[in-house]
Steps between C-alpha positions, in 0.01 A plus 500: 500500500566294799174565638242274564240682417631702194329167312188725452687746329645265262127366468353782384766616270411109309106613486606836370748349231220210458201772406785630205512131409881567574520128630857423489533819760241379712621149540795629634384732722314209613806262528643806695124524733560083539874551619431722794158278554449154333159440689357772350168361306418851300852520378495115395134559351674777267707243425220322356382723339762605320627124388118496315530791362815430288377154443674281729149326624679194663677707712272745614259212551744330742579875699143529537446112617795567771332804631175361515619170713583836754160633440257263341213721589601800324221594232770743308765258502214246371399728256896610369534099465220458299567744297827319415311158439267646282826628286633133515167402313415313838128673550290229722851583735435857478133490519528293854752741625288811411226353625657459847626834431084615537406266766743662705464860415144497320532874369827450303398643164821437378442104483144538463607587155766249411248257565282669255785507258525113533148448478519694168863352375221148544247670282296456903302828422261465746767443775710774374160753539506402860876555588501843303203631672659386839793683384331858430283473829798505712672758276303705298782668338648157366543618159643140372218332686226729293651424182538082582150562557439730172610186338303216641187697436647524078512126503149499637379765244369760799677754287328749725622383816862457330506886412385609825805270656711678244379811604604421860849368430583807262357715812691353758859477269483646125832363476510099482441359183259233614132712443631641165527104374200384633328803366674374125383125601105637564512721182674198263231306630228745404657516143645863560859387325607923506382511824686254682838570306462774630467391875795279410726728419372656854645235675814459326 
């Protein structure tokens, strides 16, 4: 425990106990990590992370602000802020900072699709279209990206080009919720009431 570079260890025990959504465990591994190494940007990022995930938004937004004064070019650090914004209910804030997430790493699907997602939380279809398709070129296997688009192309009324999106997402992960409701959105739409309870109950 007194060395140095045993803060990786403690690092990856807070991702492991942060994928179980254990987060009270992997804040203090990471208070453990930021002992042995309080420079440490990953461990501070987790930090981050974790304070917007239990709903402390003002304080992960400041963690993340520190670390990027360190590292203002960072596009994941960019991206993990806006992410925390865009909780906040700030999203021209989190639109600029994805955006600068892109311009510095142009194939980050990732953002590509939160900017979709605010284009569509604006009712900005057409601007959302773009962002998801960015988002699937770089990553094919995007399954969230697929469905965002799924349902841009329901509010459109391309109910064809929304199944075959659906189609994709379910192919990609048959597990996330997301294709199942757009799926119920397209077939309410369509007057199939059976139909899309049905795809409801799917999702939940």
């Amino acid at each position: 425990k007194d060395m140095f570079s045993l803060d990786d260890a403690y690092f990856l025990i807070a991702q492991i106990h942060l994928e179980e959504k254990e987060y009270d465990q992997s804040l203090d591994a990471c208070r453990a990590a930021l002992k042995l190494n309080p420079k440490n940007l990953e461990t501070r990022n987790l930090v981050g992370i974790i304070a917007r995930r239990q709903g402390r938004i003002e304080e992960a937004i400041e963690t993340y602000a520190e670390i990027l004064r360190e590292k203002p070019r960072s596009p994941r650090f960019l991206y993990n802020m806006g992410i925390a914004c865009a909780k906040k209910g700030d999203v021209e804030k989190a639109m600029g900072l994805y955006r600068r997430a892109v311009e510095l790493k142009p194939n980050f699907a990732e953002a590509w699709n939160n900017i979709g997602e605010l284009g569509l939380r604006s009712d900005r279809e057409e601007e959302a279209e773009v962002a998801f398709l960015k988002a699937v070129s770089f990553n094919d296997s995007f399954a969230l990206a697929h469905s965002n688009l799924a349902e841009v192309y329901v509010r459109k009324k391309e109910y064809d080009k929304s199944l075959a999106e659906i189609t994709l997402a379910l192919r990609a992960n048959a597990g996330i919720p997301g294709p199942y409701n757009v799926r119920g959105n397209l077939f309410y739409q369509q007057g199939k009431t059976a139909e899309a309870v049905a795809e409801y109950e799917k999702a939940i």
